[in-house]
PQR file of N, CA, C, O and H, with PARSE charges and radii, in Angstrom:
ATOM      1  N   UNK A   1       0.847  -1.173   0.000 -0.4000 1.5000
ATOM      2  CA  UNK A   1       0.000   0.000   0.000 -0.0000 2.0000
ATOM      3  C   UNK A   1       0.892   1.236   0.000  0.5500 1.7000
ATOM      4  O   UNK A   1       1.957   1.208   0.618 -0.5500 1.4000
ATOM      5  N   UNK A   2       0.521   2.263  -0.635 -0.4000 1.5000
ATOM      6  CA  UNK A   2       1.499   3.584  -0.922 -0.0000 2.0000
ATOM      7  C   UNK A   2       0.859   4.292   0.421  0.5500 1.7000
ATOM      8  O   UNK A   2      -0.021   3.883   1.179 -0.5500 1.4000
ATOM      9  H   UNK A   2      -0.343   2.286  -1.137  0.4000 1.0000
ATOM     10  N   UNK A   3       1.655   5.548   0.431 -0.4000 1.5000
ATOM     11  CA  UNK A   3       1.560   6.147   2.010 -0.0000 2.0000
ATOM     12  C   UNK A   3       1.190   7.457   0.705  0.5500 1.7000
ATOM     13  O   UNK A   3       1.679   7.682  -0.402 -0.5500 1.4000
ATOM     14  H   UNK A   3       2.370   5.880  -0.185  0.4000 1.0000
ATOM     15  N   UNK A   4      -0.124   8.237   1.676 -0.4000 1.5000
ATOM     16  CA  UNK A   4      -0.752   8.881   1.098 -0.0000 2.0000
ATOM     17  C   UNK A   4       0.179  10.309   1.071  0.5500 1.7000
ATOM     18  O   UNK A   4       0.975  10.695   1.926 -0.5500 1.4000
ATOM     19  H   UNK A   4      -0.521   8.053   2.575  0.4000 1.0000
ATOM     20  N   UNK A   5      -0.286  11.094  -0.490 -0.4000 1.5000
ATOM     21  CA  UNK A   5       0.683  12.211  -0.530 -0.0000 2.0000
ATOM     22  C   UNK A   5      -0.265  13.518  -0.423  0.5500 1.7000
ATOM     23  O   UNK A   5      -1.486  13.675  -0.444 -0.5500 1.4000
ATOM     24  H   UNK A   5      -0.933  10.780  -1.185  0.4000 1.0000
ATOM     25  N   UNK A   6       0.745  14.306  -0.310 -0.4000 1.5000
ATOM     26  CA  UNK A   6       0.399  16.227  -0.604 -0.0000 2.0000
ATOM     27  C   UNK A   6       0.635  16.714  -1.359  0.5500 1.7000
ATOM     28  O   UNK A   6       1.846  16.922  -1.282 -0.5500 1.4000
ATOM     29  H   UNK A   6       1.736  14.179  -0.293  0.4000 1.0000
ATOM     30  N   UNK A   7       0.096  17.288  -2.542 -0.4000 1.5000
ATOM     31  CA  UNK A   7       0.743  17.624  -3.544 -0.0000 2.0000
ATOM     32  C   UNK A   7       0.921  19.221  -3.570  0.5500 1.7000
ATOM     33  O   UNK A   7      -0.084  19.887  -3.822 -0.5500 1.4000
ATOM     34  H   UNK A   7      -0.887  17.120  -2.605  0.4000 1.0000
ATOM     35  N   UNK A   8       2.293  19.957  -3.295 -0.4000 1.5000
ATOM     36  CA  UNK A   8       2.861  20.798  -2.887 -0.0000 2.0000
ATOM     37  C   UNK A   8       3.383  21.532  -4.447  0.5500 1.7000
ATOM     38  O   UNK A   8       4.103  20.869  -5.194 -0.5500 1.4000
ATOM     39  H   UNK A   8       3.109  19.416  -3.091  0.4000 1.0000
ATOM     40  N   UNK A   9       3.005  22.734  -4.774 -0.4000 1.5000
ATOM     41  CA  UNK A   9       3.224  23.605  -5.702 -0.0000 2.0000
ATOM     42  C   UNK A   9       4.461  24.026  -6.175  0.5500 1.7000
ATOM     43  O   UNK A   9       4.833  24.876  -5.366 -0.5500 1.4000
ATOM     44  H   UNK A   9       2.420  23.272  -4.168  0.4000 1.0000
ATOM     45  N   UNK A  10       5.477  23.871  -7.226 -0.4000 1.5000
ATOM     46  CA  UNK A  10       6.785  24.471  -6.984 -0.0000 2.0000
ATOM     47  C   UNK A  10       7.033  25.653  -8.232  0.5500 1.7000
ATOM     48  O   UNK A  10       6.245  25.690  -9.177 -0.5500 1.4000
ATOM     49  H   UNK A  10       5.174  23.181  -7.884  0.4000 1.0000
ATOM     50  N   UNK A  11       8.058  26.498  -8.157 -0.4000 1.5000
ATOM     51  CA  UNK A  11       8.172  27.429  -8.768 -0.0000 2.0000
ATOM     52  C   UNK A  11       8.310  26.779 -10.479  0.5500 1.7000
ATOM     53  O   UNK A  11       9.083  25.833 -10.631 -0.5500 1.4000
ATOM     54  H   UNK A  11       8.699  26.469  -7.389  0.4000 1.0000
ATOM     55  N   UNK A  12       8.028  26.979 -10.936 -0.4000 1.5000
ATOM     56  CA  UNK A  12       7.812  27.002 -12.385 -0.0000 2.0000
ATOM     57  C   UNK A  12       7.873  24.989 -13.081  0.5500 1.7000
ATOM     58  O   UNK A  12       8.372  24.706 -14.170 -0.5500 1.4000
ATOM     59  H   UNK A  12       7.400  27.748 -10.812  0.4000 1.0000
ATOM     60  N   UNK A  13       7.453  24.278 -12.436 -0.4000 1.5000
ATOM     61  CA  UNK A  13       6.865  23.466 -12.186 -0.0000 2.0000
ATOM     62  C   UNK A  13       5.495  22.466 -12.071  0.5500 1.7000
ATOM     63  O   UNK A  13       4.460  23.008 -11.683 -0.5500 1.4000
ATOM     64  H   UNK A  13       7.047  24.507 -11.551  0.4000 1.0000
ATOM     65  N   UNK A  14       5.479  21.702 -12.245 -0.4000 1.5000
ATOM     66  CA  UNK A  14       3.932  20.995 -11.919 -0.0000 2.0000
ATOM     67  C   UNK A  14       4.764  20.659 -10.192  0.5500 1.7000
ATOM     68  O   UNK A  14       5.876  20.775  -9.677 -0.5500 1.4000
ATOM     69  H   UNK A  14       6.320  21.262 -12.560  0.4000 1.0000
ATOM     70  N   UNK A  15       3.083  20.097  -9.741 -0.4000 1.5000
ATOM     71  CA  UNK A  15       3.342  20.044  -8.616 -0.0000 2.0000
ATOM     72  C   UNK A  15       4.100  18.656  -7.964  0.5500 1.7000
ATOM     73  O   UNK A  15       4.002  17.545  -8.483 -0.5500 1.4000
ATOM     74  H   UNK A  15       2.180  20.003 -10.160  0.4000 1.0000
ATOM     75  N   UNK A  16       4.747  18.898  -6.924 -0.4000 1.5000
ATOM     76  CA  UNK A  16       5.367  18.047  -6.520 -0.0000 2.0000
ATOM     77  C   UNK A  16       5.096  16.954  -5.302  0.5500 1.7000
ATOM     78  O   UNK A  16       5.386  17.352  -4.174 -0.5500 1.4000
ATOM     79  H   UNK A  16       4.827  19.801  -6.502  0.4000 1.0000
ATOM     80  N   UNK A  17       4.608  15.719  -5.420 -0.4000 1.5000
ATOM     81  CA  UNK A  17       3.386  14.451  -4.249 -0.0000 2.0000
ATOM     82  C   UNK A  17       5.042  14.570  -3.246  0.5500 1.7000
ATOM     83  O   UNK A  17       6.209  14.526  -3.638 -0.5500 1.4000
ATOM     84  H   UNK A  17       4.372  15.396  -6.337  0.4000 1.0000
ATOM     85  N   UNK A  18       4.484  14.721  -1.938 -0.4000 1.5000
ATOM     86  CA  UNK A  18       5.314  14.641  -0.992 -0.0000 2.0000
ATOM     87  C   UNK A  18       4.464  13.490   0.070  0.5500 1.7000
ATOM     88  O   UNK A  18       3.358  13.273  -0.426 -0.5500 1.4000
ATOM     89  H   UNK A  18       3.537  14.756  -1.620  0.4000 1.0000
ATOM     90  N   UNK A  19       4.625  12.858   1.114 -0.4000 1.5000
ATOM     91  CA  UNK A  19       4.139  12.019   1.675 -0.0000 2.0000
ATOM     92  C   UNK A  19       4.720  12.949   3.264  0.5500 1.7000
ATOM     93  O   UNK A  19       5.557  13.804   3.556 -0.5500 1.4000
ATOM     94  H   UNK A  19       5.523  13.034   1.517  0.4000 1.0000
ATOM     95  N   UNK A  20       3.496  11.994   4.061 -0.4000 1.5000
ATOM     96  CA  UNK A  20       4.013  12.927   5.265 -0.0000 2.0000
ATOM     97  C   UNK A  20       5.090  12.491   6.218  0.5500 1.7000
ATOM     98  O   UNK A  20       5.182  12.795   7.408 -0.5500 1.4000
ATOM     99  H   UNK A  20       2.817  11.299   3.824  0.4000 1.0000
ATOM    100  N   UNK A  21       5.981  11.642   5.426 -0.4000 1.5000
ATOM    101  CA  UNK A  21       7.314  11.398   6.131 -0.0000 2.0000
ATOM    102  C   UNK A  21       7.705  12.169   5.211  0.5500 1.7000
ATOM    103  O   UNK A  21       7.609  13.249   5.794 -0.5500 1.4000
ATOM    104  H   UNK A  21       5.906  11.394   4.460  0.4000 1.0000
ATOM    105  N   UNK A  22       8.073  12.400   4.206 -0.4000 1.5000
ATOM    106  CA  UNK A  22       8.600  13.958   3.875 -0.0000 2.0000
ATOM    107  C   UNK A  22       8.761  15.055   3.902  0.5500 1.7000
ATOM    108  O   UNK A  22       9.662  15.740   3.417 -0.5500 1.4000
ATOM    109  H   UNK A  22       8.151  11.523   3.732  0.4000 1.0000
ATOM    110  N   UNK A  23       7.335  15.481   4.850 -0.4000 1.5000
ATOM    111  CA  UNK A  23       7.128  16.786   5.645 -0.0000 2.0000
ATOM    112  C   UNK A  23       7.930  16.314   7.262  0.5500 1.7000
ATOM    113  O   UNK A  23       8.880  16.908   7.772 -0.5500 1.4000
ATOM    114  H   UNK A  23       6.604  14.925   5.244  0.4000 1.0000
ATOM    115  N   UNK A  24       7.432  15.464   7.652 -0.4000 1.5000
ATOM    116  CA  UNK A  24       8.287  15.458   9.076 -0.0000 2.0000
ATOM    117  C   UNK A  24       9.904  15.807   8.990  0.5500 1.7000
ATOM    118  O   UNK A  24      10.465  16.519   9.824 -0.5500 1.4000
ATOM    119  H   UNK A  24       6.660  14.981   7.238  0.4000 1.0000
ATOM    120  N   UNK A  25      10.648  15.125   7.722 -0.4000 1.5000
ATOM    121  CA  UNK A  25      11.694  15.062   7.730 -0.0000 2.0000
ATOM    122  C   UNK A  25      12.388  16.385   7.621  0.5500 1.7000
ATOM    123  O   UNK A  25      13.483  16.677   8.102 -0.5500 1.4000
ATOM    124  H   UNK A  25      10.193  14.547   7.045  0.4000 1.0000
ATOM    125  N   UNK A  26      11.188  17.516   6.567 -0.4000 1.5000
ATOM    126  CA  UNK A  26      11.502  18.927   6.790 -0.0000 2.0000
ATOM    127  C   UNK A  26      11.505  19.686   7.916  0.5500 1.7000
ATOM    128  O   UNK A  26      12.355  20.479   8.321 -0.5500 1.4000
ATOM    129  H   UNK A  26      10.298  17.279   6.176  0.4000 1.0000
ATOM    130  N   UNK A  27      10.338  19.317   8.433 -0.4000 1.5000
ATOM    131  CA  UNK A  27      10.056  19.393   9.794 -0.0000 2.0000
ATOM    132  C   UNK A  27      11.372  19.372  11.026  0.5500 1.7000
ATOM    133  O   UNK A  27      11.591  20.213  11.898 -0.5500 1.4000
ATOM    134  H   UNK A  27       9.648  18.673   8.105  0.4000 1.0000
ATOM    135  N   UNK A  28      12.169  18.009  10.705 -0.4000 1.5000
ATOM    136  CA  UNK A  28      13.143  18.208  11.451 -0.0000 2.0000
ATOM    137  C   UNK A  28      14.608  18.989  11.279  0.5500 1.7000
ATOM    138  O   UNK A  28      15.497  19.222  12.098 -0.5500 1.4000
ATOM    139  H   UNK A  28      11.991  17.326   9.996  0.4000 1.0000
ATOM    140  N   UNK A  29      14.458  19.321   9.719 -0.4000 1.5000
ATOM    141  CA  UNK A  29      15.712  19.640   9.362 -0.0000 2.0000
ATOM    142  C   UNK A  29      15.796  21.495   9.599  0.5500 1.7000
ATOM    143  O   UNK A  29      16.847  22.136   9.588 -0.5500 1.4000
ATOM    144  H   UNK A  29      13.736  19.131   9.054  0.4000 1.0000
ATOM    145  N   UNK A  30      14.425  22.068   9.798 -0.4000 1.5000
ATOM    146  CA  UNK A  30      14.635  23.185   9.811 -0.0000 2.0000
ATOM    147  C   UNK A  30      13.763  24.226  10.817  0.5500 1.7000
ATOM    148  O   UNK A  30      12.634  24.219  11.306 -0.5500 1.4000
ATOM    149  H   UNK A  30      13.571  21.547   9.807  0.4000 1.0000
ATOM    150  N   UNK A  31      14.981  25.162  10.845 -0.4000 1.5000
ATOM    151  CA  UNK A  31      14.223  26.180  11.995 -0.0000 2.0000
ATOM    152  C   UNK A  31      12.724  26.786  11.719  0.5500 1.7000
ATOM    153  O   UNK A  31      12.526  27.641  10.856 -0.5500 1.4000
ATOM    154  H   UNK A  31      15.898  25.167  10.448  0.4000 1.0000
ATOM    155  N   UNK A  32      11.889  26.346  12.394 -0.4000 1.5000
ATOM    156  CA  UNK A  32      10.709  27.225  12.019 -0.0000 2.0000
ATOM    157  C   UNK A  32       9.969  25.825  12.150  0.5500 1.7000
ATOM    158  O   UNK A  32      10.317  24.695  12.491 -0.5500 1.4000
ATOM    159  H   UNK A  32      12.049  25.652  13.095  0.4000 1.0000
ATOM    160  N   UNK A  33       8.333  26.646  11.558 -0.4000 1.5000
ATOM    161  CA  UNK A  33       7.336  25.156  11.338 -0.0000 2.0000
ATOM    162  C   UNK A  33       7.103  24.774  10.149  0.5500 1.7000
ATOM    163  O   UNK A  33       7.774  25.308   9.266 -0.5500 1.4000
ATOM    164  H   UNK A  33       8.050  27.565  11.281  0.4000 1.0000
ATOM    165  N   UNK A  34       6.181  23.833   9.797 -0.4000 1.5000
ATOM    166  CA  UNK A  34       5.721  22.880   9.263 -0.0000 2.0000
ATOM    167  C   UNK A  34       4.418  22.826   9.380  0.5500 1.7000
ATOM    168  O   UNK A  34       4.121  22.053  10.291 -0.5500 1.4000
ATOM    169  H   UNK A  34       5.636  23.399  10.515  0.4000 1.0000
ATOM    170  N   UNK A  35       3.061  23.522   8.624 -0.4000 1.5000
ATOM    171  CA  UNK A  35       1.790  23.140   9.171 -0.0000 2.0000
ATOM    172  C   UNK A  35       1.476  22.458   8.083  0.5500 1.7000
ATOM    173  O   UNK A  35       1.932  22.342   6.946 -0.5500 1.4000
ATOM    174  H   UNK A  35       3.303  24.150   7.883  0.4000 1.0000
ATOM    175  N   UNK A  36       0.263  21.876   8.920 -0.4000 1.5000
ATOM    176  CA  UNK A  36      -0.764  21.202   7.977 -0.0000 2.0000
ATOM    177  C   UNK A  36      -2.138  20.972   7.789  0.5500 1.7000
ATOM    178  O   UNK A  36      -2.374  20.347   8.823 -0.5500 1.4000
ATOM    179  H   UNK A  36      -0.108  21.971   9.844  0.4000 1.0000
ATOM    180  N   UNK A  37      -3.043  21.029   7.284 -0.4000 1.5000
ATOM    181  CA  UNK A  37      -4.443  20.960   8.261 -0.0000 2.0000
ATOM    182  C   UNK A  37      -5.043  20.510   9.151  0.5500 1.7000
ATOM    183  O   UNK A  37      -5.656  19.448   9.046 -0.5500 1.4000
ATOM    184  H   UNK A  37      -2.851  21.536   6.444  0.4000 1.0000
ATOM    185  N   UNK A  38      -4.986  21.513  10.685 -0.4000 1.5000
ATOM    186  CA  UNK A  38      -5.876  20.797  11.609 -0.0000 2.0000
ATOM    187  C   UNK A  38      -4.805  20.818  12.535  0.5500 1.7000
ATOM    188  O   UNK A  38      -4.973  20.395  13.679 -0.5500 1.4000
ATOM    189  H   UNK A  38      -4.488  22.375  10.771  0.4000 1.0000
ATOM    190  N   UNK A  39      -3.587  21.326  12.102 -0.4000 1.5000
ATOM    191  CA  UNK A  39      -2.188  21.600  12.927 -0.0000 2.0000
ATOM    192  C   UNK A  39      -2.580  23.108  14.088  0.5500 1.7000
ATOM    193  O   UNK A  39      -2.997  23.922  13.263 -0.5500 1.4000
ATOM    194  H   UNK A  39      -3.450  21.670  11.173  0.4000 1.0000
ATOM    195  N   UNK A  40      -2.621  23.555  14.965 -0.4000 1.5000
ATOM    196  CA  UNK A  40      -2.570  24.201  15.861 -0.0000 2.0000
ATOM    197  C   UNK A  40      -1.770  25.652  15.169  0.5500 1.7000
ATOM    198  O   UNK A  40      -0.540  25.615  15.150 -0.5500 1.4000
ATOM    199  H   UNK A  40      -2.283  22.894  15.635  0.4000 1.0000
ATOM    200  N   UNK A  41      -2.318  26.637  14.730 -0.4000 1.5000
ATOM    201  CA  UNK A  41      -1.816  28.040  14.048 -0.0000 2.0000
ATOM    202  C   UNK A  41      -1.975  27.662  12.725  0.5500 1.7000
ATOM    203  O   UNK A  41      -1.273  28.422  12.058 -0.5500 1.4000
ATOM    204  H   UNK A  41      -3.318  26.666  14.746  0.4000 1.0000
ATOM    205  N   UNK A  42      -2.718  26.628  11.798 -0.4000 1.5000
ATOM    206  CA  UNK A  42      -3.150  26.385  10.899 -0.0000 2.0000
ATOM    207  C   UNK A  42      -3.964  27.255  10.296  0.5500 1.7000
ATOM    208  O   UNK A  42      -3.787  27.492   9.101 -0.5500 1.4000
ATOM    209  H   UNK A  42      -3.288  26.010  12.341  0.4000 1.0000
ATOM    210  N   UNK A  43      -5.048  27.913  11.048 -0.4000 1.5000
ATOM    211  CA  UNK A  43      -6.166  28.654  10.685 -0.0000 2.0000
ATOM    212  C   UNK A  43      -5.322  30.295  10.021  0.5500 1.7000
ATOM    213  O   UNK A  43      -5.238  30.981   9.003 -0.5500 1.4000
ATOM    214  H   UNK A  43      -5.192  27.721  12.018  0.4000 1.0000
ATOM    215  N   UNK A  44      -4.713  30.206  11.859 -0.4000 1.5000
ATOM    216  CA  UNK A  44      -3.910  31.943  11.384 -0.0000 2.0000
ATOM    217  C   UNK A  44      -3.041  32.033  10.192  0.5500 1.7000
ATOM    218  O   UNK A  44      -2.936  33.059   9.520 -0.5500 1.4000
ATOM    219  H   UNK A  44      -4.782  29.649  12.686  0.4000 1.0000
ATOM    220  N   UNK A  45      -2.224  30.574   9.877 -0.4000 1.5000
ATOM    221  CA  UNK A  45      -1.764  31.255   8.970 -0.0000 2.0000
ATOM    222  C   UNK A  45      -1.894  30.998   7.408  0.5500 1.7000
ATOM    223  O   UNK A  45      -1.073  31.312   6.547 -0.5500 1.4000
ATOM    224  H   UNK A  45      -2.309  29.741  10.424  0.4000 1.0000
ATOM    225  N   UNK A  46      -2.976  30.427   7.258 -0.4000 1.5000
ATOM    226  CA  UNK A  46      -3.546  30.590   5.612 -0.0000 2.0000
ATOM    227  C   UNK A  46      -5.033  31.686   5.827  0.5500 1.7000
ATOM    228  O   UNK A  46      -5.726  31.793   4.816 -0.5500 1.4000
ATOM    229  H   UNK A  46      -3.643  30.171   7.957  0.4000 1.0000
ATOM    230  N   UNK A  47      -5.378  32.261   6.759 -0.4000 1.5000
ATOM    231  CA  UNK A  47      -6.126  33.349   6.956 -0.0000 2.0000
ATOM    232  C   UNK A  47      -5.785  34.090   5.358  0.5500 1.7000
ATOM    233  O   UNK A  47      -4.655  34.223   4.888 -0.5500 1.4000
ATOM    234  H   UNK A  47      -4.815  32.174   7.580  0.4000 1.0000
ATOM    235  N   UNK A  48      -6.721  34.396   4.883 -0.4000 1.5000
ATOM    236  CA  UNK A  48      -6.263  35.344   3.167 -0.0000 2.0000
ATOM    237  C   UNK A  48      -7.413  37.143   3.565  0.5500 1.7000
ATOM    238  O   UNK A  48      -8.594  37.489   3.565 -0.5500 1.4000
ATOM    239  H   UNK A  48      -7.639  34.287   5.265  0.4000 1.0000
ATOM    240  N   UNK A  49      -6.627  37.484   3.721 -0.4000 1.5000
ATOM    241  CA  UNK A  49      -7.476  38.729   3.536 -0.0000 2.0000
ATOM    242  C   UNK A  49      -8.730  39.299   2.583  0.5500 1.7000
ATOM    243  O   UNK A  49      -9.800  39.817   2.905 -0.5500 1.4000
ATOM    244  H   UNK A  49      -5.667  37.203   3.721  0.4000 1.0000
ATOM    245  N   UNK A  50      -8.140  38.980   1.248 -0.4000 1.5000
ATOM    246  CA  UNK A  50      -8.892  38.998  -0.140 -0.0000 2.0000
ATOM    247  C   UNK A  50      -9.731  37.931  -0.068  0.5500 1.7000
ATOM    248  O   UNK A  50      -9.376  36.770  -0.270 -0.5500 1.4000
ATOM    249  H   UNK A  50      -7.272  38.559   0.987  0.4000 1.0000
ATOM    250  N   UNK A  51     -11.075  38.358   0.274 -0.4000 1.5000
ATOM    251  CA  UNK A  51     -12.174  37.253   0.220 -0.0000 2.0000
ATOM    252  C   UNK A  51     -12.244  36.874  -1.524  0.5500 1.7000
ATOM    253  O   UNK A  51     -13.054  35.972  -1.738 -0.5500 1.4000
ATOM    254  H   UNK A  51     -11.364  39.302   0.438  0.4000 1.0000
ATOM    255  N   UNK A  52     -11.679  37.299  -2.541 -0.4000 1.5000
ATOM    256  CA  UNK A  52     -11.806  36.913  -3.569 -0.0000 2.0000
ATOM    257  C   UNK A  52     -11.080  35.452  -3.976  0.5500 1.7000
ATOM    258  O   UNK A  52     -11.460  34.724  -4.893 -0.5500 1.4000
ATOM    259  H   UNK A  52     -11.021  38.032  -2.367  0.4000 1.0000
ATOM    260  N   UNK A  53     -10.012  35.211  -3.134 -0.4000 1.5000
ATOM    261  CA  UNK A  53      -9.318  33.896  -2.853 -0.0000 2.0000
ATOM    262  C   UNK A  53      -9.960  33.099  -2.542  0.5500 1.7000
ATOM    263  O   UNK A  53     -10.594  33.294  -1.505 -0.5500 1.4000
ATOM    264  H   UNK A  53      -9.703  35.802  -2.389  0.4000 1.0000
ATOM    265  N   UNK A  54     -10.124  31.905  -3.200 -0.4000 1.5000
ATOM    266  CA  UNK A  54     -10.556  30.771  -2.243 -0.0000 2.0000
ATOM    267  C   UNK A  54      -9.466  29.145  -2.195  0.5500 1.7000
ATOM    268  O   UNK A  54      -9.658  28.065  -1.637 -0.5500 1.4000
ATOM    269  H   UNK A  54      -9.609  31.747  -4.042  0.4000 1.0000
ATOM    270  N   UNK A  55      -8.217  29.714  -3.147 -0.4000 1.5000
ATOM    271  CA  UNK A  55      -7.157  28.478  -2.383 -0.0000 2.0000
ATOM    272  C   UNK A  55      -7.010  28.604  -1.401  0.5500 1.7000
ATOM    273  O   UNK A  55      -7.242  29.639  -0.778 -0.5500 1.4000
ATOM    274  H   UNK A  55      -8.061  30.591  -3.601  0.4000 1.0000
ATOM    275  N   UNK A  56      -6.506  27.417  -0.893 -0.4000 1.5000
ATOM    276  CA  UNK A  56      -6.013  27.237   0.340 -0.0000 2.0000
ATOM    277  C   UNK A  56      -4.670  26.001  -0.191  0.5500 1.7000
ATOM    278  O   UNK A  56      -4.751  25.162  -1.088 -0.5500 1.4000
ATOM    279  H   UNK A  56      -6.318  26.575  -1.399  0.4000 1.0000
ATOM    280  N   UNK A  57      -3.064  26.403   1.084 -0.4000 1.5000
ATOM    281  CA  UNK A  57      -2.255  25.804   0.518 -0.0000 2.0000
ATOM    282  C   UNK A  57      -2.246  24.085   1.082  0.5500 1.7000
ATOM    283  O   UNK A  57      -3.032  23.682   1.940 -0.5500 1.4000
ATOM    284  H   UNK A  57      -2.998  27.085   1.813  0.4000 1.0000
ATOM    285  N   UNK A  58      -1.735  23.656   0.754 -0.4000 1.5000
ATOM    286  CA  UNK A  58      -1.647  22.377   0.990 -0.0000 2.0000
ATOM    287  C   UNK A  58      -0.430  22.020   2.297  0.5500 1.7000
ATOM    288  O   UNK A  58      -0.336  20.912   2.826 -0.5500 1.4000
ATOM    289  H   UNK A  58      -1.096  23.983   0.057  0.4000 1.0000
ATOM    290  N   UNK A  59       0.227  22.930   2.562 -0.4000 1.5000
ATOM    291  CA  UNK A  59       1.778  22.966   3.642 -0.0000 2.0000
ATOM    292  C   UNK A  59       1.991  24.522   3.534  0.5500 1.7000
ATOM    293  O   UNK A  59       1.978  25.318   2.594 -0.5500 1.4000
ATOM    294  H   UNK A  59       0.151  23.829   2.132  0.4000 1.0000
ATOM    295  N   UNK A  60       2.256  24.651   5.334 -0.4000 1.5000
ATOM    296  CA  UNK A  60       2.646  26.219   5.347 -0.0000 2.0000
ATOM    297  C   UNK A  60       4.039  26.222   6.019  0.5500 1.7000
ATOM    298  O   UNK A  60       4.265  25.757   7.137 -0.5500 1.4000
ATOM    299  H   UNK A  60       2.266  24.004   6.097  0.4000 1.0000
ATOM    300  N   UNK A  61       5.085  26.893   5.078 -0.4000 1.5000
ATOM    301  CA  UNK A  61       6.265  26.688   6.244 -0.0000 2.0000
ATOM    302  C   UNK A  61       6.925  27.861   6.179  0.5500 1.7000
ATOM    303  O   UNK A  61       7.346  28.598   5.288 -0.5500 1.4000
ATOM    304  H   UNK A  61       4.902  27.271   4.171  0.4000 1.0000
ATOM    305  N   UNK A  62       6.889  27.827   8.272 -0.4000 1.5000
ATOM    306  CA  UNK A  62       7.195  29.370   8.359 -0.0000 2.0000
ATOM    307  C   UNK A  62       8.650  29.607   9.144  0.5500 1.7000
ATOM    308  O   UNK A  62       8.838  29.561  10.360 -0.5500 1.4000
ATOM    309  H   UNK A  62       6.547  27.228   8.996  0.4000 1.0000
ATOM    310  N   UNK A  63       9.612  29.873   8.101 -0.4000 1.5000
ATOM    311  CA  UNK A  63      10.944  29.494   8.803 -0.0000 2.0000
ATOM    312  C   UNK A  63      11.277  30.536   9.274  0.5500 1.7000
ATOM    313  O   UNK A  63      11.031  31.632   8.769 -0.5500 1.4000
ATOM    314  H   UNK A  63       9.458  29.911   7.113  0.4000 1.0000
ATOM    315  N   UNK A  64      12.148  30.259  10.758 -0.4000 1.5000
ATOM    316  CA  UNK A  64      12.770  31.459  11.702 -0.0000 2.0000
ATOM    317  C   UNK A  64      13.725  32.326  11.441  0.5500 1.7000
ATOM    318  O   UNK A  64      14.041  33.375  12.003 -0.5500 1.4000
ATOM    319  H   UNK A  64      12.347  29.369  11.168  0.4000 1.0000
ATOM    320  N   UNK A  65      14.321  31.549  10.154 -0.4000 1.5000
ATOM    321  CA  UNK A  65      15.799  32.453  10.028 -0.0000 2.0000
ATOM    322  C   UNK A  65      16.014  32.191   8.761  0.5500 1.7000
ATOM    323  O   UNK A  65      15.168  31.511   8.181 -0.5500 1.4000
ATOM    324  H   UNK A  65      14.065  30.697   9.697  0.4000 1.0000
ATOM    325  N   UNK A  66      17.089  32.622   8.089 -0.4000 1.5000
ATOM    326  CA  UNK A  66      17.540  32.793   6.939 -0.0000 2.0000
ATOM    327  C   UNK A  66      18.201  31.532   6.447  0.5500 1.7000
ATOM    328  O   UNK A  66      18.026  31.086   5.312 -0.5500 1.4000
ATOM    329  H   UNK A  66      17.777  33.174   8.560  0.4000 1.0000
ATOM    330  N   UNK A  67      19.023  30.944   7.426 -0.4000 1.5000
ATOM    331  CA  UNK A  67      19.261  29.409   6.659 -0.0000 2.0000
ATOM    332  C   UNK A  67      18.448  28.867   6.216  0.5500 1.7000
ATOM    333  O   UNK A  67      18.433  28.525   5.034 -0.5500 1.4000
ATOM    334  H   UNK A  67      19.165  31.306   8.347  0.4000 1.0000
ATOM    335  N   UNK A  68      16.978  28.496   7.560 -0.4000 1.5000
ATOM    336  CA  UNK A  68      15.911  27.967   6.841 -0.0000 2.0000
ATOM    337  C   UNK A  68      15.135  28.482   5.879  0.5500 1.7000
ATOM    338  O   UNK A  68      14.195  27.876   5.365 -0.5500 1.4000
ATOM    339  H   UNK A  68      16.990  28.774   8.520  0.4000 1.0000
ATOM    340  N   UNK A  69      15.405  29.338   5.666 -0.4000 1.5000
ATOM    341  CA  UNK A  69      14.944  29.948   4.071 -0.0000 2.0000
ATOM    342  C   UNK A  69      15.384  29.471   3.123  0.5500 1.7000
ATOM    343  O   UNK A  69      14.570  28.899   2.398 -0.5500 1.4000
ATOM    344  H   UNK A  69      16.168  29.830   6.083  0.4000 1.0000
ATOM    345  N   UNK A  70      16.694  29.481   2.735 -0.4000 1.5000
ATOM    346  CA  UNK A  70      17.780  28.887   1.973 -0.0000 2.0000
ATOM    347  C   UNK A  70      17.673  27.385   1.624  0.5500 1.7000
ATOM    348  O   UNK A  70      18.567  26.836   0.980 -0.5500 1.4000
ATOM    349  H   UNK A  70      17.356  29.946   3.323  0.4000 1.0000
TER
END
């Protein structure tokens, strides 16, 4: 049985199926978070101002510092 994926958007790209041992593993490698739906600050931070939006992302990652940017 395959382990179910996320399919995560990339810059000039189709999108890319990640599984959620692939998010944990980001998860551990870098400063900051990792959300996902139903994750605790989930709501706050795909909140969209522009009610004309109605995506919503699939992974929010909000890194602390500049390495984890990189």
């Amino acid at each position: 049985m395959t382990a179910p994926t996320h399919d995560i958007a990339a810059a000039g790209s189709a999108a890319l199926a990640r599984t959620a041992a692939d998010l944990d593993d980001l998860a551990s490698r870098i400063a900051g978070r990792v959300l996902r739906p139903g994750d605790p600050g989930w709501g706050e931070a795909v909140h969209v101002w522009n009610g004309m939006v109605a995506k919503e992302p699939a992974v929010v990652v909000q890194p602390r510092t500049a390495r984890a940017v990189a």
